[in-house]
N, CA, C and O of each residue as an XYZ file, in Angstrom:
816
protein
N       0.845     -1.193      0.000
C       0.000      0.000      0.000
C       0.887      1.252      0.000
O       1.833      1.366      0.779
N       0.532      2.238     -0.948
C       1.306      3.515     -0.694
C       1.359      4.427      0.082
O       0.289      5.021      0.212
N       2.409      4.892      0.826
C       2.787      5.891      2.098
C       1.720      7.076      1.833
O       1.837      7.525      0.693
N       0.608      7.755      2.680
C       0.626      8.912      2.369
C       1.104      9.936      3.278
O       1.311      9.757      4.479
N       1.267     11.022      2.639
C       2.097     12.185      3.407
C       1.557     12.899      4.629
O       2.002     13.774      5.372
N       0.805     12.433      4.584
C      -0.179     13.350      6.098
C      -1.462     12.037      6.582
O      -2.522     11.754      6.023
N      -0.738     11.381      7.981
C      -1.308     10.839      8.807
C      -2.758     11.511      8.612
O      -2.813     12.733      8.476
N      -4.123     10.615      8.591
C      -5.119     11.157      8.926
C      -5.576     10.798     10.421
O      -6.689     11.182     10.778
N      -4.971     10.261     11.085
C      -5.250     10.314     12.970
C      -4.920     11.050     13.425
O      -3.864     11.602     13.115
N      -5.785     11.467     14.529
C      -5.749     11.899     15.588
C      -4.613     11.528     16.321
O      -4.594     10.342     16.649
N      -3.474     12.353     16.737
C      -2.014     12.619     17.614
C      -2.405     12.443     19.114
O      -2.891     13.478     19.568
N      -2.338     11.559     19.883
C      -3.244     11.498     21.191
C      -2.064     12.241     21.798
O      -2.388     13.159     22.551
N      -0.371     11.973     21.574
C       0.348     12.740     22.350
C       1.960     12.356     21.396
O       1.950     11.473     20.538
N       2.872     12.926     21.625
C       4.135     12.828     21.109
C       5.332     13.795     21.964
O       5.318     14.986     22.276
N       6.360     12.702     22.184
C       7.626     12.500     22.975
C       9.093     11.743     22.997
O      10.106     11.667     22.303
N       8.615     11.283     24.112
C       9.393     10.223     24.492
C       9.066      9.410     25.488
O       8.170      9.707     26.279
N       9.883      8.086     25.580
C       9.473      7.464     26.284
C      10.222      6.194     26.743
O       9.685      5.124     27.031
N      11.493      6.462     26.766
C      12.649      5.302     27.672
C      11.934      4.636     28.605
O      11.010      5.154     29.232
N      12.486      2.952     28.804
C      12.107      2.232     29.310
C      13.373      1.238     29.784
O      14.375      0.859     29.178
N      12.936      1.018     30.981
C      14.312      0.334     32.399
C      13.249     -0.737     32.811
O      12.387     -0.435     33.636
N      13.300     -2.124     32.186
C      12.657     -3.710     32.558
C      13.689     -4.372     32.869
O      14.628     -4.667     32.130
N      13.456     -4.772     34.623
C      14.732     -5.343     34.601
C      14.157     -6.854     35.314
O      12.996     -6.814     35.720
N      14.782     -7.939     35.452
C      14.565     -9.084     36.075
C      16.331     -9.700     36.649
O      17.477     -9.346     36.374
N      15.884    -10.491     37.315
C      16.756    -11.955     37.861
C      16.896    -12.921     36.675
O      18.039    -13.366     36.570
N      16.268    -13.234     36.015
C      16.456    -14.347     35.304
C      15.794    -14.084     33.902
O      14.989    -13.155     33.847
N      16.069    -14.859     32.689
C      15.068    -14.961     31.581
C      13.572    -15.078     31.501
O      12.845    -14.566     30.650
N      13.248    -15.784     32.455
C      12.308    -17.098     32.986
C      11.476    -16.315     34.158
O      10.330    -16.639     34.467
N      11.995    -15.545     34.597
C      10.983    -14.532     35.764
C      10.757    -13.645     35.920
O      11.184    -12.874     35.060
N       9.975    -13.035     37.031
C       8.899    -11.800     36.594
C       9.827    -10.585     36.543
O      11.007    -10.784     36.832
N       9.509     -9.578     36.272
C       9.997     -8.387     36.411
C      10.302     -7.699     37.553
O       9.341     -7.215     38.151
N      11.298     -7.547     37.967
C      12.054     -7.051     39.212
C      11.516     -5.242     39.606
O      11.186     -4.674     40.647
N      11.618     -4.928     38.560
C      11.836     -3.277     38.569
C      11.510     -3.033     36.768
O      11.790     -3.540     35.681
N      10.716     -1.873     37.377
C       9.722     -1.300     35.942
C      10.178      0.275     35.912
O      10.184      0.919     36.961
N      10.487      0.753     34.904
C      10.242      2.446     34.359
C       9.948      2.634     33.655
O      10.506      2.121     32.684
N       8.936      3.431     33.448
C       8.675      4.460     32.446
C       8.837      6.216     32.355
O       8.306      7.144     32.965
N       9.520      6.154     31.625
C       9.913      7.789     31.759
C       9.207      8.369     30.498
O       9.405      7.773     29.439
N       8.486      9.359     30.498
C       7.534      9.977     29.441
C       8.103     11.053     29.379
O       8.535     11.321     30.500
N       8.344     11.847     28.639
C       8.870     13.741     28.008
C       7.392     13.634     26.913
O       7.207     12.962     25.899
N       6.837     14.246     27.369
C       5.798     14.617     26.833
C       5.762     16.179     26.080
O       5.685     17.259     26.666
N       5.847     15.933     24.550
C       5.808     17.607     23.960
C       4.221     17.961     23.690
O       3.804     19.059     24.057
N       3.322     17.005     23.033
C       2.156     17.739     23.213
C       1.177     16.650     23.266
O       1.359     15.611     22.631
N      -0.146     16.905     24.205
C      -1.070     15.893     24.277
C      -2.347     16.578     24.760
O      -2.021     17.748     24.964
N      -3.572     16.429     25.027
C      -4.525     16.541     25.370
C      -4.267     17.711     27.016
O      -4.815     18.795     27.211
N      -3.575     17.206     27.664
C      -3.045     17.932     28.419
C      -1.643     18.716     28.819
O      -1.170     19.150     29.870
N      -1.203     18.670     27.366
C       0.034     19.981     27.665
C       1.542     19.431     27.378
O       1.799     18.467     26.656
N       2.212     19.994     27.876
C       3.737     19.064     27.860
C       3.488     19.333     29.493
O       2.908     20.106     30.255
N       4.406     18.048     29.484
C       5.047     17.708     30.641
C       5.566     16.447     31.170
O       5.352     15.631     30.273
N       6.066     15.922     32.033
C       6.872     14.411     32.476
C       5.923     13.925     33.435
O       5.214     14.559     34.215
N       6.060     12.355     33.192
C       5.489     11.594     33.965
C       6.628     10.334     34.089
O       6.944      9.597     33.155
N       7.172     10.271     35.493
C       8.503      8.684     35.247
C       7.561      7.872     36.663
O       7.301      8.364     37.761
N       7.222      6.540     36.145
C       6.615      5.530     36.905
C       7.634      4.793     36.999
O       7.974      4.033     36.092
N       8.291      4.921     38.160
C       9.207      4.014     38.979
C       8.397      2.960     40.118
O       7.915      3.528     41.098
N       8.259      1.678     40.036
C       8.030      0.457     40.276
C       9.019     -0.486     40.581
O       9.588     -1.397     39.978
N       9.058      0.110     41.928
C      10.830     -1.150     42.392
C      10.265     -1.996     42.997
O      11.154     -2.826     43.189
N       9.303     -2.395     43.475
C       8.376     -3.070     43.923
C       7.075     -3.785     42.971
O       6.165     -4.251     43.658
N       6.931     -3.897     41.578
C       5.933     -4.252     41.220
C       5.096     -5.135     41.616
O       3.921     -4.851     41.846
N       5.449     -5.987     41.710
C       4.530     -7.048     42.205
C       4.330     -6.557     44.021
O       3.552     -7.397     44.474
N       4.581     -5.923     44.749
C       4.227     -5.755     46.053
C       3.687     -4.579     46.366
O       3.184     -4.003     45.401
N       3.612     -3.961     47.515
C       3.161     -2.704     48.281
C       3.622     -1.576     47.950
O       3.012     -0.522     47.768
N       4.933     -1.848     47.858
C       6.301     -0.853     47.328
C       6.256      0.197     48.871
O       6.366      1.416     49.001
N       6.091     -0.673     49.672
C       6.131      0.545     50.928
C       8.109      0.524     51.922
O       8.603      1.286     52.753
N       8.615     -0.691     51.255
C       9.447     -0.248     52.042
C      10.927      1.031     51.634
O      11.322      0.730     50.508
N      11.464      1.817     51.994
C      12.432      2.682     52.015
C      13.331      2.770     50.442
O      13.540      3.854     49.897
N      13.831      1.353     49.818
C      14.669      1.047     49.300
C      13.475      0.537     47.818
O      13.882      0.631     46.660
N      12.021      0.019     48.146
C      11.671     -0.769     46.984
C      10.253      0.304     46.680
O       9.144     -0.230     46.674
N      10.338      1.418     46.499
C       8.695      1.772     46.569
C       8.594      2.524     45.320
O       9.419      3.205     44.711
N       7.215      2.189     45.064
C       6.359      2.785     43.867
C       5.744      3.925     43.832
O       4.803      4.122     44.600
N       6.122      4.801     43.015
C       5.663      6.221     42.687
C       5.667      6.668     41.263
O       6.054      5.942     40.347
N       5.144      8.108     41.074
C       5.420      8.235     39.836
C       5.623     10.018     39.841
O       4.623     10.682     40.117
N       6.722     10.623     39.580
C       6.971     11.872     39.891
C       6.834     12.473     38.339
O       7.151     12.097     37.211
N       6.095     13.766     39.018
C       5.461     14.436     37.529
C       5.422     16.068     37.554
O       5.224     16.635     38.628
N       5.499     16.366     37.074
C       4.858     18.161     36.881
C       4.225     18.234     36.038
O       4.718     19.053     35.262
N       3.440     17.883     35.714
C       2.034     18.033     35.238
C       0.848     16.490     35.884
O       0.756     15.340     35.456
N       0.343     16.987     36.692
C      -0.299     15.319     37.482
C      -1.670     14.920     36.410
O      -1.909     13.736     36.170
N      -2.663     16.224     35.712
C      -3.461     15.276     34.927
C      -2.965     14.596     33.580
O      -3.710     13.829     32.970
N      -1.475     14.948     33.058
C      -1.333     14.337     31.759
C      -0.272     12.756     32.760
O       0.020     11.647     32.311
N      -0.061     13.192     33.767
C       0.586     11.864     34.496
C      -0.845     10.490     34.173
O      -0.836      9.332     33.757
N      -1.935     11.478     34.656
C      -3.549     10.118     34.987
C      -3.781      9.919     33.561
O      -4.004      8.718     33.404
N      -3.813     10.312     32.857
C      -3.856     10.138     31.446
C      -2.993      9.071     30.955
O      -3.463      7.997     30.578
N      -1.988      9.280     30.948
C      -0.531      8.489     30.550
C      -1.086      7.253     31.317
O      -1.440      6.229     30.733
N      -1.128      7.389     32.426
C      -1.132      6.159     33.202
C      -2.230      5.279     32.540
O      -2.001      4.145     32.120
N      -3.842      6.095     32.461
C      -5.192      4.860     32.451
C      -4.954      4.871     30.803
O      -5.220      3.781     30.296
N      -4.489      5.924     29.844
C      -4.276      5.204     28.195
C      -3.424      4.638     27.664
O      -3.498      4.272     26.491
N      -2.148      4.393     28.632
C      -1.072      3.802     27.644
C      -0.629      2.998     28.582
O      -0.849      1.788     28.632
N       0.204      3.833     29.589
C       1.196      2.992     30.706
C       0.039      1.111     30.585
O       0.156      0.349     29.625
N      -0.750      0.887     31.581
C      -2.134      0.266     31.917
C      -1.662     -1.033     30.742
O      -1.328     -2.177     31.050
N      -1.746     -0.517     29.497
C      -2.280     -1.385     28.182
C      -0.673     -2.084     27.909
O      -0.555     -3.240     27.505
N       0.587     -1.135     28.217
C       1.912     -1.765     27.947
C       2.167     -3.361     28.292
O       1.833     -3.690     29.430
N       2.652     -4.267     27.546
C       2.862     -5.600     27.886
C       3.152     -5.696     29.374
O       2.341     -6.135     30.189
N       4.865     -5.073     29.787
C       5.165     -5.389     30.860
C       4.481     -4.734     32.023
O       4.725     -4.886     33.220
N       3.668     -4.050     31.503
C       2.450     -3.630     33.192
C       1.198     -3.928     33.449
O       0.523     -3.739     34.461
N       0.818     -4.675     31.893
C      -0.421     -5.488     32.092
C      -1.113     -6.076     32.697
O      -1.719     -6.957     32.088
N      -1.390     -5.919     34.157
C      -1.711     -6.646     35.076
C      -0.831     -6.593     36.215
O      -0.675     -7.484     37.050
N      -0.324     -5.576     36.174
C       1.053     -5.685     37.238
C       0.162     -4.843     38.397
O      -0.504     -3.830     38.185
N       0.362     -5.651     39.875
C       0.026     -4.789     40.850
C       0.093     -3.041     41.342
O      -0.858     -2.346     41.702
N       1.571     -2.640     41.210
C       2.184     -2.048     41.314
C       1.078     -0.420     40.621
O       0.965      0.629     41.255
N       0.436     -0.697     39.242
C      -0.497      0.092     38.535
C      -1.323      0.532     39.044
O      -1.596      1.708     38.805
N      -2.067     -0.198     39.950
C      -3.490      0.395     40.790
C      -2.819      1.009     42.226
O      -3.474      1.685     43.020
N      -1.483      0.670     42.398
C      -0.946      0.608     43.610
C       0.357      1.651     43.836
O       1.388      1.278     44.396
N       0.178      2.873     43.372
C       1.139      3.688     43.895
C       0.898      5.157     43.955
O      -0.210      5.664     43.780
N       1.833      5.718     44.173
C       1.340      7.553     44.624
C       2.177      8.131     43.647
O       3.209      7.659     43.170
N       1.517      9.407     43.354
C       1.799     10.424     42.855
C       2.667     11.276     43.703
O       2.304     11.651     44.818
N       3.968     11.625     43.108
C       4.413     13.029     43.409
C       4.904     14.360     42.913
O       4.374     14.874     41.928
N       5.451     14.681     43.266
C       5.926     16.390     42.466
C       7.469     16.055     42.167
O       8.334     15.736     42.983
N       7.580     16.213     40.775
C       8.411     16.178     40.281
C       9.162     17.595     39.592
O       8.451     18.568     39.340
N      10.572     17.626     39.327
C      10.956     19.012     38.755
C      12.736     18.801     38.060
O      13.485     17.860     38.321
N      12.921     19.526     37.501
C      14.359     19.506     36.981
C      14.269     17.922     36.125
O      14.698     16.806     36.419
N      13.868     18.198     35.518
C      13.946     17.173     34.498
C      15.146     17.246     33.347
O      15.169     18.182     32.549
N      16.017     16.319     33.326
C      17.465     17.002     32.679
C      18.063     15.796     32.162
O      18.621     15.025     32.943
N      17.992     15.504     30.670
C      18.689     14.815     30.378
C      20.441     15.247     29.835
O      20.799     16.403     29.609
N      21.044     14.425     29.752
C      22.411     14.223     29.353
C      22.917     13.223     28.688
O      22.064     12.348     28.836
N      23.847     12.739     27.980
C      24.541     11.837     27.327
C      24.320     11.885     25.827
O      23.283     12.415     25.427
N      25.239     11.355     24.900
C      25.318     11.604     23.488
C      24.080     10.709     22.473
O      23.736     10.782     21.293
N      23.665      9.856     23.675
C      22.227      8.864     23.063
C      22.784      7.741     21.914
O      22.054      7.067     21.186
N      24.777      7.709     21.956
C      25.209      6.642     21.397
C      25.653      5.829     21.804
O      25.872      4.746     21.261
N      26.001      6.319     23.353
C      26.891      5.308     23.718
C      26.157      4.921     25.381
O      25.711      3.911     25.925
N      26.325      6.179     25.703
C      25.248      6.188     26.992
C      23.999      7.411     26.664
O      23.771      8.184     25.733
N      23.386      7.110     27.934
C      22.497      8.053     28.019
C      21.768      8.287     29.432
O      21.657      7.384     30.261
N      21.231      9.726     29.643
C      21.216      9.863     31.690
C      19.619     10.457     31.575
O      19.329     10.857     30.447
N      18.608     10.554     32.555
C      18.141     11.297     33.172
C      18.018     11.427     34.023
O      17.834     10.440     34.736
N      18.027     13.012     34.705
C      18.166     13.266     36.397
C      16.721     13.753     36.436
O      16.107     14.028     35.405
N      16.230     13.843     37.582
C      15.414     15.030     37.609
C      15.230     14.143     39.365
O      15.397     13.002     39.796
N      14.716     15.743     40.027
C      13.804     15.765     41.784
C      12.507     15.089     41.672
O      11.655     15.158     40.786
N      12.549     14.382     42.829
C      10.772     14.304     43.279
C      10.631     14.534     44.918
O      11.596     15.104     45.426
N       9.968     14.307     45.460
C       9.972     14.049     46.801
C      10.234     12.919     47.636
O       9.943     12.690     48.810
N      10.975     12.128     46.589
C      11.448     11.137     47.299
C      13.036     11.475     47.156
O      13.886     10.792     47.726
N      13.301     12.421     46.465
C      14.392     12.751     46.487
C      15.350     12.813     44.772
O      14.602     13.187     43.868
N      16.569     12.553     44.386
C      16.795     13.430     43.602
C      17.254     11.773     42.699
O      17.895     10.820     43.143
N      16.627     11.968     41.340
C      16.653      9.962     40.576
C      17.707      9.991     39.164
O      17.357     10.136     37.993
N      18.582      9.873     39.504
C      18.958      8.953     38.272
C      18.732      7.661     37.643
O      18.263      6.650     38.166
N      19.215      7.871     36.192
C      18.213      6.667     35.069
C      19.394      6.637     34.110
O      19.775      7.543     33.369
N      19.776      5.712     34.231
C      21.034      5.458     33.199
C      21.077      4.465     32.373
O      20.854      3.358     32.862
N      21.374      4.552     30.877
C      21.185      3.418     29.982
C      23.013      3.334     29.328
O      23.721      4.324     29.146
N      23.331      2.211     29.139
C      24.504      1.922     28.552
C      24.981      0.413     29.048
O      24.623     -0.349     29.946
N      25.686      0.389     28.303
C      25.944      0.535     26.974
C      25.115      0.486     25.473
O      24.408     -0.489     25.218
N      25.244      1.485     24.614
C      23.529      1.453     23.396
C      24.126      0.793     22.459
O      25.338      0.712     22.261
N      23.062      0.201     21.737
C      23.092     -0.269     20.311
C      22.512      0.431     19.533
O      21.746      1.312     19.924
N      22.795      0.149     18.020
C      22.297      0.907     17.283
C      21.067      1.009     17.172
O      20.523     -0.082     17.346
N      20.035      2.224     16.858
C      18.654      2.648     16.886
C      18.449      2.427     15.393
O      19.152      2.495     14.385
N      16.811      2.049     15.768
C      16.090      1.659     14.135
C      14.949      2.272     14.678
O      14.789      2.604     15.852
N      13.862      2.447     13.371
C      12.507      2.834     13.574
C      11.397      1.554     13.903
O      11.447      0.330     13.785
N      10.509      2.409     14.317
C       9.406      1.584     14.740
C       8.370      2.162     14.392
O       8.256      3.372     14.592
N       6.708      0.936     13.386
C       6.000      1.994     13.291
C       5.032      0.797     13.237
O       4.733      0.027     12.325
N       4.605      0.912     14.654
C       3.648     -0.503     14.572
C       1.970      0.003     14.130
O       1.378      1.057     14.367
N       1.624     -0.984     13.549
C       0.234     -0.672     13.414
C      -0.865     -0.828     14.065
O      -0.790     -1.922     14.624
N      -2.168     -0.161     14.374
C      -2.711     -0.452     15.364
C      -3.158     -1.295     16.026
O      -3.318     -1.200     17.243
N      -3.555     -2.677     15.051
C      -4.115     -4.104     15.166
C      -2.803     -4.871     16.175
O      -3.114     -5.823     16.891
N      -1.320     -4.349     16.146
C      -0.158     -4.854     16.740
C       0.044     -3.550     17.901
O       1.020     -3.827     18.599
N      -0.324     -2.765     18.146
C       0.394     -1.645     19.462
C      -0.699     -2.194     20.467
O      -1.736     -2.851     20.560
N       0.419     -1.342     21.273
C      -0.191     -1.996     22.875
C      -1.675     -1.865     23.181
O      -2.462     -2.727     23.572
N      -1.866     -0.583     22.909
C      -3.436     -0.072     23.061
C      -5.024     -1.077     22.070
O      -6.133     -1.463     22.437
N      -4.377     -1.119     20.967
C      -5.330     -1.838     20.040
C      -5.997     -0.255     19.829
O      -7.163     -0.250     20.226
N      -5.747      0.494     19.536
C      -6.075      1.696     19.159
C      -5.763      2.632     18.407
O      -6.399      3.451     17.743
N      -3.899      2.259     18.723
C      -3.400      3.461     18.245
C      -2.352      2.843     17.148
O      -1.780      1.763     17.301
N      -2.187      3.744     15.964
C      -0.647      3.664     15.837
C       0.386      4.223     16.578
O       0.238      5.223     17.280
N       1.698      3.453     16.412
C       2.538      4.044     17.258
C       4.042      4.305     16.144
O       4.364      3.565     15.215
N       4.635      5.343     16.515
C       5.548      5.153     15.398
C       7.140      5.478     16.535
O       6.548      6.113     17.407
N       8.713      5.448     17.055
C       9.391      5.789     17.576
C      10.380      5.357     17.258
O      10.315      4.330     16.582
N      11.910      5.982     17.622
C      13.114      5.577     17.069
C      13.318      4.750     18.807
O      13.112      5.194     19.937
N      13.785      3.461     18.334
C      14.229      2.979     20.026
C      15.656      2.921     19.372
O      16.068      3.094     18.225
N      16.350      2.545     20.805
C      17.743      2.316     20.745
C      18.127      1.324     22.116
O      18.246      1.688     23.286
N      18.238      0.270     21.672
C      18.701     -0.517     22.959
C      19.900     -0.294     24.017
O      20.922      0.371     23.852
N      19.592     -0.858     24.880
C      20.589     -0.738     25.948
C      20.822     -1.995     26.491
O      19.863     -2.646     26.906
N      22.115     -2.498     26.558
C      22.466     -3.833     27.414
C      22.770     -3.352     28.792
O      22.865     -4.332     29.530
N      22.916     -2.501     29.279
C      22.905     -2.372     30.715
C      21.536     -1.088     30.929
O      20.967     -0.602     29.951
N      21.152     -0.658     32.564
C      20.748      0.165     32.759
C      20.747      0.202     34.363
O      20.623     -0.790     35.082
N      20.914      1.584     34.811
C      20.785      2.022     35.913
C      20.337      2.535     36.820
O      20.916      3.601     37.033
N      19.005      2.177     38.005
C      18.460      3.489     38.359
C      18.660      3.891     39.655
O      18.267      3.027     40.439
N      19.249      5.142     40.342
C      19.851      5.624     41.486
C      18.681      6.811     42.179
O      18.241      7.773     41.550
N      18.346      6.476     43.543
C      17.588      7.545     44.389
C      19.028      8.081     45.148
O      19.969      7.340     45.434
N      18.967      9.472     45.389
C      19.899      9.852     46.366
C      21.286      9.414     46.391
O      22.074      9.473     47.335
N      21.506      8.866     44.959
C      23.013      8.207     45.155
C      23.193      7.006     44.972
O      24.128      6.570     44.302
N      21.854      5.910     45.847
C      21.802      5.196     46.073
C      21.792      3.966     45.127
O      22.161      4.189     46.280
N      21.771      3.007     44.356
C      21.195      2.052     43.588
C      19.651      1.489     44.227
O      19.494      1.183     45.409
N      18.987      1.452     43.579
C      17.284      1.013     44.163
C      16.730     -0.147     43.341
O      15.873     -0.835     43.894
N      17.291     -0.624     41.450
C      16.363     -1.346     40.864
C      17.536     -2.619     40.900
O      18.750     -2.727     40.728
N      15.848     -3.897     41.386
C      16.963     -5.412     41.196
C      16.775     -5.543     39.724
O      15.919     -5.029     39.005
N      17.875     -6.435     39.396
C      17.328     -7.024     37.873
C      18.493     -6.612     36.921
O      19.447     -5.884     37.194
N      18.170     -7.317     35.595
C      19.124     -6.544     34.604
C      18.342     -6.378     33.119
O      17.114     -6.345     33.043
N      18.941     -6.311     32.336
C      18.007     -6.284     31.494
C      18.062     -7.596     30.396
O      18.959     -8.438     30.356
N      17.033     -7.544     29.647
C      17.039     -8.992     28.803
C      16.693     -8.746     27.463
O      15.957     -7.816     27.134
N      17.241     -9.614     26.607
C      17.104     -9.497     25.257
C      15.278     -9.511     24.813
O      14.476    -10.223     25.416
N      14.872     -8.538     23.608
C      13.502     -8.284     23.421
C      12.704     -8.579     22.307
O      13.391     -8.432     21.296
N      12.096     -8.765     22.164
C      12.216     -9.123     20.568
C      10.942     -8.426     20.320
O       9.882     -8.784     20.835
N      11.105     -7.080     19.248
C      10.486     -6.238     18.945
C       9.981     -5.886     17.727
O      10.460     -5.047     16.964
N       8.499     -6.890     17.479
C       8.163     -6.878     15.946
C       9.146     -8.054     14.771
O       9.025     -8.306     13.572
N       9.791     -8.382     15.501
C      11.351     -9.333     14.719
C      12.470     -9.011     14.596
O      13.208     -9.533     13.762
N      12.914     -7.887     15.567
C      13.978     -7.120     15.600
C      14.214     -7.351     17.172
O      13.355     -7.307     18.053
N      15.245     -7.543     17.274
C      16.155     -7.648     18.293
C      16.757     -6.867     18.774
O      17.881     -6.562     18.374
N      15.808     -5.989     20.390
C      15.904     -5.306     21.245
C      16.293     -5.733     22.709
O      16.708     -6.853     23.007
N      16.088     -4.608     23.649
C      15.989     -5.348     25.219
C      15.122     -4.863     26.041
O      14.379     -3.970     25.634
N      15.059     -5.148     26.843
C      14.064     -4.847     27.633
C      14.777     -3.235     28.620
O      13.789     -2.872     29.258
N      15.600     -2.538     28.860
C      16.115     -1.237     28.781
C      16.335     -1.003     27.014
O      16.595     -1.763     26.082
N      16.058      0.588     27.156
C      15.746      1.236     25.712
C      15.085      2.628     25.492
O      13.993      3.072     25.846
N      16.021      3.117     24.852
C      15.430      4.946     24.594
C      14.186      4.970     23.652
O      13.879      4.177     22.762
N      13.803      5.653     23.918
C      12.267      5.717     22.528
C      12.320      6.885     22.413
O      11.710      7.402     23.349
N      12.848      7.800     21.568
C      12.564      8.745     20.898
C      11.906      9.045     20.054
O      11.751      8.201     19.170
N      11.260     10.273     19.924
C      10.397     10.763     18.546
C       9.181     10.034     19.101
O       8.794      9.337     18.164
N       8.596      9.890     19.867
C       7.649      8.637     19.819
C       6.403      9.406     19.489
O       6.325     10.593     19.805
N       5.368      8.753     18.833
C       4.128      9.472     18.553
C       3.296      8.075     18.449
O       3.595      7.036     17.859
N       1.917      8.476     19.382
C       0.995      7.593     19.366
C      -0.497      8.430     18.677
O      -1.074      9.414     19.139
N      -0.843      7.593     17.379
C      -1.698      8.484     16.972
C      -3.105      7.476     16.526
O      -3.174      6.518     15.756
N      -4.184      8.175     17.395
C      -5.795      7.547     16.947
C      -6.193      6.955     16.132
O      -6.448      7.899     15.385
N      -6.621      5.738     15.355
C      -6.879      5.212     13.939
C      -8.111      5.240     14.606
O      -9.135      4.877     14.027
């Protein structure tokens, strides 16, 4: 079928959207979940939403393992969360979704050349988070169609770029168990850490 030049859907939102899946093993559940959103425009505005889940499967109440999601903008955070985050494979059913708090987030600041490594810092009230991906592989496009994206709704189109390692630090500290694992994305061979740039999810 031939490309045409102007999408006729509806743009529900367009960004970004790095992702830190980490586990213990091939074979078991997910240790530690992120989603980091840079949101340039959507129904409700720009702004960040990062769902940190060091705890998924539990309470996430203790010191070292807890679930939040730090934002400056909190209704495009509830948004993100009940239209996309919700429908994503690895949170599909994950406790952790119905089960965590909102906070205030600020200084949102990325760094790194996005070839080799790559950083984001930013504050919440749990204190001050690094998100580190590296070592990267090379980035390809992605432009799944709606009958195949997570939602069953949308197209999705984004440049990912894998990562064989990733890192995420509260206060200094290291906080996520797990590492990351090979992904297999449409028939392309990803991991489960990974930058998503350019990303645009748009209405069919």
């Amino acid at each position: 079928m031939e490309r045409i030049p102007i999408n006729p859907g509806k743009v529900e939102w367009s960004g970004e959207n790095p992702g830190i899946y980490l586990k213990e093993s091939a074979d078991g559940p997910f240790e530690s979940l992120v989603s980091f959103f840079r949101v340039i425009c959507s129904p409700h505005g720009r702004g960040h939403a990062v769902f940190l889940f060091l705890d998924p499967h539990g309470e996430g109440k203790s010191p070292g393992k807890q679930n939040f999601c730090a934002t400056d903008n909190l209704p495009l955070a509830g948004y993100l969360k009940d239209s996309f985050l919700s429908h994503f494979a690895m949170f599909r059913g994950v406790p952790a979704v119905s089960n965590f708090r909102f906070e205030k987030g600020s200084d949102f600041i990325p760094s790194g050349d996005a070839k080799t490594t790559y950083t984001e810092r930013f504050r919440s009230e749990t204190g001050e988070v690094t998100l580190t991906w590296e070592p990267l592989s090379d980035s390809f496009m992605v432009e799944m169609p709606k009958d195949k994206s997570a939602t069953g709704q949308h197209e999705m189109f984004s440049v990912f770029v894998p990562a064989s390692g990733a890192r995420v630090s509260i206060n200094g500290r290291s906080v996520a168990s797990g590492r990351p694992f090979p992904r297999d994305v449409a028939g392309k061979m990803s991991s489960t850490a990974f930058l998503a740039f350019s990303e645009t999810w748009v209405r069919r």
